[in-house]
Legacy VTK file of the C-alpha trace (Angstrom):
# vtk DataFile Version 3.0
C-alpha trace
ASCII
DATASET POLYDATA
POINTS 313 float
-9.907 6.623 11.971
-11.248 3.982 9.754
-11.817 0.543 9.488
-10.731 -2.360 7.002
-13.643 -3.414 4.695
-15.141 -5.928 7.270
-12.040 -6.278 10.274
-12.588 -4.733 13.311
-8.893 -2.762 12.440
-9.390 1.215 12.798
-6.690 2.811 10.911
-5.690 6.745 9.864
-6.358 7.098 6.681
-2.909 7.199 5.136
-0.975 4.202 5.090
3.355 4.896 5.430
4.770 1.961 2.981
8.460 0.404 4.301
9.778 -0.259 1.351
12.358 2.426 1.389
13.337 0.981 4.488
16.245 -0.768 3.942
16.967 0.777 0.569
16.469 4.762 0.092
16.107 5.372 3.980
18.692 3.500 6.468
17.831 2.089 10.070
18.214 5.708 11.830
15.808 7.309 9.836
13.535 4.872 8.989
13.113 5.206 12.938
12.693 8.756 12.703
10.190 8.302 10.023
7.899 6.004 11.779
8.431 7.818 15.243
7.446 10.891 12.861
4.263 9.481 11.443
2.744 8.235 14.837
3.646 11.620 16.211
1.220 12.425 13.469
-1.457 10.459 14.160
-0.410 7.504 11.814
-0.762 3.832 13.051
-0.720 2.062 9.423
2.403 0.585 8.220
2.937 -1.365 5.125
5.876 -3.787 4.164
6.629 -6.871 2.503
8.953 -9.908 3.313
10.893 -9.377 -0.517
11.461 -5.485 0.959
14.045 -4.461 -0.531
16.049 -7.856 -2.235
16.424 -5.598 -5.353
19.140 -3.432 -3.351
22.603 -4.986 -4.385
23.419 -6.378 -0.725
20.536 -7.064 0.634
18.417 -10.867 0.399
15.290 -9.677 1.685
13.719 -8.960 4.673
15.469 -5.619 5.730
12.503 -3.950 6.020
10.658 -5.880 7.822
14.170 -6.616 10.242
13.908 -2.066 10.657
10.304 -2.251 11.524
11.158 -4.904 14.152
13.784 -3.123 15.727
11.657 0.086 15.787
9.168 -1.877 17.656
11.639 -3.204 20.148
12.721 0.784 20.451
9.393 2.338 20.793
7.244 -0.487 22.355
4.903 0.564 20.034
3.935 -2.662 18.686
0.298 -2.650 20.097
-0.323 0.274 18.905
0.516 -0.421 15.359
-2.089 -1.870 12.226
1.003 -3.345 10.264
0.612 -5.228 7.031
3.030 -7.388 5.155
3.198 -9.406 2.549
4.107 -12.671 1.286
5.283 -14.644 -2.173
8.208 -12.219 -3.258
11.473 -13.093 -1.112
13.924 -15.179 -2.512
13.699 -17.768 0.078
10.430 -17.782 -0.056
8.789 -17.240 -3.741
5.179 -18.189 -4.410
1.820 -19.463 -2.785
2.397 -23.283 -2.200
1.011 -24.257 1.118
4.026 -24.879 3.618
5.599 -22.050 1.955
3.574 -19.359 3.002
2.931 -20.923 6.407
6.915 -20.993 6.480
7.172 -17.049 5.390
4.978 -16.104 7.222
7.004 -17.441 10.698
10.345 -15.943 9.219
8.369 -12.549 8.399
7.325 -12.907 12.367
10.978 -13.598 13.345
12.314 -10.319 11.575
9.647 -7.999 12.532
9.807 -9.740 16.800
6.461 -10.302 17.058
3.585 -12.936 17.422
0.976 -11.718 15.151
0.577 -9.867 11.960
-2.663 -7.534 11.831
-2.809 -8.056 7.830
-1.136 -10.412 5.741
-1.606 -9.686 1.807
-0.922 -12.500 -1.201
1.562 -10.511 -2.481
1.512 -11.762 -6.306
-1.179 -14.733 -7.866
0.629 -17.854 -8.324
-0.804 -19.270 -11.427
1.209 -22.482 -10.298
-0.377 -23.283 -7.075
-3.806 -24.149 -6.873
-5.848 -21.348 -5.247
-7.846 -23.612 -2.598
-4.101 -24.654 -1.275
-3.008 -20.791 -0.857
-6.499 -20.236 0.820
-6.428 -23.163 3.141
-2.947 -22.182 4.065
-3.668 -18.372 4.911
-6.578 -19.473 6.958
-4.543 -21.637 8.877
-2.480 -18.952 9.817
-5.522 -16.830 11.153
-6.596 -20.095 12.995
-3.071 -20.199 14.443
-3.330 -16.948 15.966
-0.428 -15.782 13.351
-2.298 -13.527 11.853
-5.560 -11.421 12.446
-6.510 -10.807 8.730
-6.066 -11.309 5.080
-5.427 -9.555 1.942
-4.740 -9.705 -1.530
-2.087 -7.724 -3.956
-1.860 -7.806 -7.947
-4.453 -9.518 -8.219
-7.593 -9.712 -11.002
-11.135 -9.533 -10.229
-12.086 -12.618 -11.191
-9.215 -14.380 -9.229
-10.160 -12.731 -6.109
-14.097 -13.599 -6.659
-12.223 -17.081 -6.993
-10.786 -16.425 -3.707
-13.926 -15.629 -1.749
-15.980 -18.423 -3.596
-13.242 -21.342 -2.323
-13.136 -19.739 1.187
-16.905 -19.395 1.730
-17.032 -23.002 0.071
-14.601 -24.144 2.927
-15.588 -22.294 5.747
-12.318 -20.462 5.591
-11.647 -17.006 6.430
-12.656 -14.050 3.733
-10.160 -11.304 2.751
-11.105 -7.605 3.728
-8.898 -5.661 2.053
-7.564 -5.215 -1.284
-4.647 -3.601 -2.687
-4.312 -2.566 -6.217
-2.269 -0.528 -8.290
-4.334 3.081 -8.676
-4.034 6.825 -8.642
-4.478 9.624 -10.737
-2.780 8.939 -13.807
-3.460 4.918 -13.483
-7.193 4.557 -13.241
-7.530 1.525 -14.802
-7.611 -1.686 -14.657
-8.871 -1.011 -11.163
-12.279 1.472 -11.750
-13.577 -0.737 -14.422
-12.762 -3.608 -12.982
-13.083 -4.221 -9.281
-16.006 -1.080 -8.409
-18.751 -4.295 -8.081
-16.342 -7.324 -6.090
-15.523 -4.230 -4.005
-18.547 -2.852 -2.955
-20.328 -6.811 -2.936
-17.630 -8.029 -0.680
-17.179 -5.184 0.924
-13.310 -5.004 0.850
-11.075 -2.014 1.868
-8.634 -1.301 -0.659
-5.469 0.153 0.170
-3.866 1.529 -3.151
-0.405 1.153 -4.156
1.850 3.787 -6.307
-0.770 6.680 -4.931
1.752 9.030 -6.015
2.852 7.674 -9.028
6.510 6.705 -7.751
6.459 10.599 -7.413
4.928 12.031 -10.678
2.492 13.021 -8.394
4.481 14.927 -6.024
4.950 17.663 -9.150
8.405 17.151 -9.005
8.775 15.812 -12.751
7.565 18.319 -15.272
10.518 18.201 -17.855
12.630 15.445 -19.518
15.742 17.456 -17.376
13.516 16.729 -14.089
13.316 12.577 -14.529
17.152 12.270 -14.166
16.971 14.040 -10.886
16.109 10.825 -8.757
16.505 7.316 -9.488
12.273 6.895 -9.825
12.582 9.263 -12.416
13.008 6.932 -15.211
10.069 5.376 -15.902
8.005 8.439 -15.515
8.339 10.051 -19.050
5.415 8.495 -20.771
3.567 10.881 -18.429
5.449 13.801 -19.619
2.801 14.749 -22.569
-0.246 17.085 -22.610
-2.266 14.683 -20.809
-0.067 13.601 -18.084
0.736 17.461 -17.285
-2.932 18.529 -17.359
-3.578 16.559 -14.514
-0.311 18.446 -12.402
-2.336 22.018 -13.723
-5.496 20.558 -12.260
-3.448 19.529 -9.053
-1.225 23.101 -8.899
-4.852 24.480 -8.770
-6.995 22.753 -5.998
-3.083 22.357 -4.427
-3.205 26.735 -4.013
-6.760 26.840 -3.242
-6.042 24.826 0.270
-2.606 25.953 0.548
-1.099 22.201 0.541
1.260 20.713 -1.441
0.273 18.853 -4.905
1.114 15.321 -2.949
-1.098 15.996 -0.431
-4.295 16.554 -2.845
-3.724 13.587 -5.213
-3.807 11.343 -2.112
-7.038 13.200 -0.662
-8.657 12.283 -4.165
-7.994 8.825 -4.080
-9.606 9.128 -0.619
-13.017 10.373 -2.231
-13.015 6.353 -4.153
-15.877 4.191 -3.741
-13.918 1.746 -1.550
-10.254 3.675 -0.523
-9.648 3.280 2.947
-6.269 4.705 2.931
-3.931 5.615 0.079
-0.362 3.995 0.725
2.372 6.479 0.196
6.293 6.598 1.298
8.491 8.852 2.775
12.141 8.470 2.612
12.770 11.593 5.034
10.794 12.878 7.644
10.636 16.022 5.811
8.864 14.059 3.190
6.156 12.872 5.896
4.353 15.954 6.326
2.777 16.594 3.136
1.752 12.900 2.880
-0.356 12.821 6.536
-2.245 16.433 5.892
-3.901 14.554 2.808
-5.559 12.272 5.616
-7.760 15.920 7.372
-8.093 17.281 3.912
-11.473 17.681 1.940
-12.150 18.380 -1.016
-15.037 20.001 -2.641
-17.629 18.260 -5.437
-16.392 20.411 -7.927
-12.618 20.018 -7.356
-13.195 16.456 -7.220
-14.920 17.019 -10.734
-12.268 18.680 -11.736
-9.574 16.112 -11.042
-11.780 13.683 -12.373
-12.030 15.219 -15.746
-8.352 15.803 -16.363
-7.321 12.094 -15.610
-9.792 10.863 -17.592
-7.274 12.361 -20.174
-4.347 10.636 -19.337
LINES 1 314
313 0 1 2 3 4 5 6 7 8 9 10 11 12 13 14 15 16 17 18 19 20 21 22 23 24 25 26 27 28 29 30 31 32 33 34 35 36 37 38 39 40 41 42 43 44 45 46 47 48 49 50 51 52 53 54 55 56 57 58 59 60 61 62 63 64 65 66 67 68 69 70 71 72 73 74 75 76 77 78 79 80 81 82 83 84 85 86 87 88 89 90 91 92 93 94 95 96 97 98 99 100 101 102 103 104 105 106 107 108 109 110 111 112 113 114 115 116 117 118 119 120 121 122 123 124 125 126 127 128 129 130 131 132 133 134 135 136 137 138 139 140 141 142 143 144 145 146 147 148 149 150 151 152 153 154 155 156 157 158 159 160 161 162 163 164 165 166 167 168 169 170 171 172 173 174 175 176 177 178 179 180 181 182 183 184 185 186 187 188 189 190 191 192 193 194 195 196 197 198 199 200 201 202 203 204 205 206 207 208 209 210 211 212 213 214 215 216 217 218 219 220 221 222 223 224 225 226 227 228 229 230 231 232 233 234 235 236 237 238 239 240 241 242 243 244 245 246 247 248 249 250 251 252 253 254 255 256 257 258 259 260 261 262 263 264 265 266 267 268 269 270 271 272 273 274 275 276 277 278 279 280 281 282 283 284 285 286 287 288 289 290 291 292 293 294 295 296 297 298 299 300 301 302 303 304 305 306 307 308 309 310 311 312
């Protein structure tokens, strides 16, 4: 276990991400996924109040509405770091004050409980003032709704913004970051954030660890992107550069006799910062290649080695 930047949370370090549930992964086995991953060791879950609106069908919310069931199943509630996130459901778009304070109790409603360990800005809303999004997410910590605060798609200097309103108000400081990052999308985050993160001493959590599942190996031809519906937006990494980094993986991936997955999200674990990598799994057969990334190590010169072939890409 681990903790959050400055929180007092202790997490494994591998976060499961919910936003399947709902869409790729119905009720049933998005049950079986998270009974799966605790059975693993895994008490980090990630999921948003927009999870998954994009599904023709849905408004929002499903995820969170599975995880809340699941908790009322497994009474596992206590037991469980769970993060969500707020600005992205229909009903609920942006930072303005009341709204978030009013998300944040219909998040609460769906997932049938009283407190949320870690609530992230989901998006910056250029529209809303920043001290009015701060005041309100302290409120909510002061209210007991939630324990701890985080930020999403956000810029360096807007979340030095952030920290210089709170500490000017006495409000509550964020502890955790989350940022888009992994192998073959290094930047904006390394050049960007290595200072605010080590100054403020923020966990970050990264997003798309696996490269909506370039990662995984499982795209290494044009005929391999039409395979799954992530596929699409994948071939820009299907070049010399891009597949370098899957040789580099296939390598250190043999050496430790572990799947490719399972070594791209133990790198992002060797970041100055990286707490836990985020990562789905849509089946539990999916799970297990995800949670041995959280025991395995990797040596200096394999880290080297990964190192050099994304700097490619």
């Amino acid at each position: 276990m681990t903790k959050i930047g400055t929180s007092d949370l202790d997490v494994f370090p591998l976060v499961l991400g919910g936003n399947t549930f709902g869409w790729t992964s119905d009720e049933a086995t998005s049950h079986a996924v998270l009974d799966a991953f605790v059975a693993s060791g895994g008490n980090f879950v990630d999921t948003a109040d927009g999870y998954s609106s994009w599904v023709p069908g849905n408004s929002g919310g499903e995820s969170e509405t599975i995880i809340g069931s699941w908790f009322a199943k497994s009474g596992r509630r206590d037991s469980i770091v769970l993060g969500t996130k707020v600005s992205q459901h229909p009903d609920f778009q942006g930072l303005g004050g009341a709204n978030v304070l009013a998300a944040a109790d219909a998040s609460l409603a769906r997932l049938g409980t009283d407190y949320i360990d870690l609530y992230y800005a989901h998006f910056d809303d250029a529209s809303t003032p920043l001290e009015e999004t701060a005041s309100a997410f302290n409120d909510l910590v002061v209210a007991g709704k939630v324990r701890n605060i985080a930020l999403s798609n956000y810029t360096a200097a807007r979340v030095a913004e952030w920290f210089d309103i709170a500490q000017r108000n006495g409000f509550v400081l964020p502890v955790a970051l989350q940022p888009h990052y992994n192998l073959v999308h290094r930047e904006p985050f390394e050049s960007e954030f290595g200072a605010i993160v080590a100054e403020k001493q923020l966990g970050v959590v990264p997003y798309y660890a696996l490269a909506s599942g370039f990662l995984t190996g499982k795209y290494r031809t044009a005929d391999d992107l039409g395979q799954s519906p992530r596929g699409g937006g994948l071939g820009g990494l299907l070049n010399e550069s891009g597949l370098g980094v899957l040789a580099a993986l296939d390598t250190v991936a043999a050496a430790h006799g572990v799947a490719v997955a399972s070594v791209a999200l133990a790198w992002l674990r060797t970041r100055p910062g990286v707490v836990a990598p985020l990562a789905s799994a849509r089946t539990t057969e999916q799970l297990s290649d995800l949670v041995a990334s959280a025991t395995l190590e990797l040596t200096a010169d394999e880290i080297a080695a990964l190192d050099a072939a994304s700097a490619k890409v």
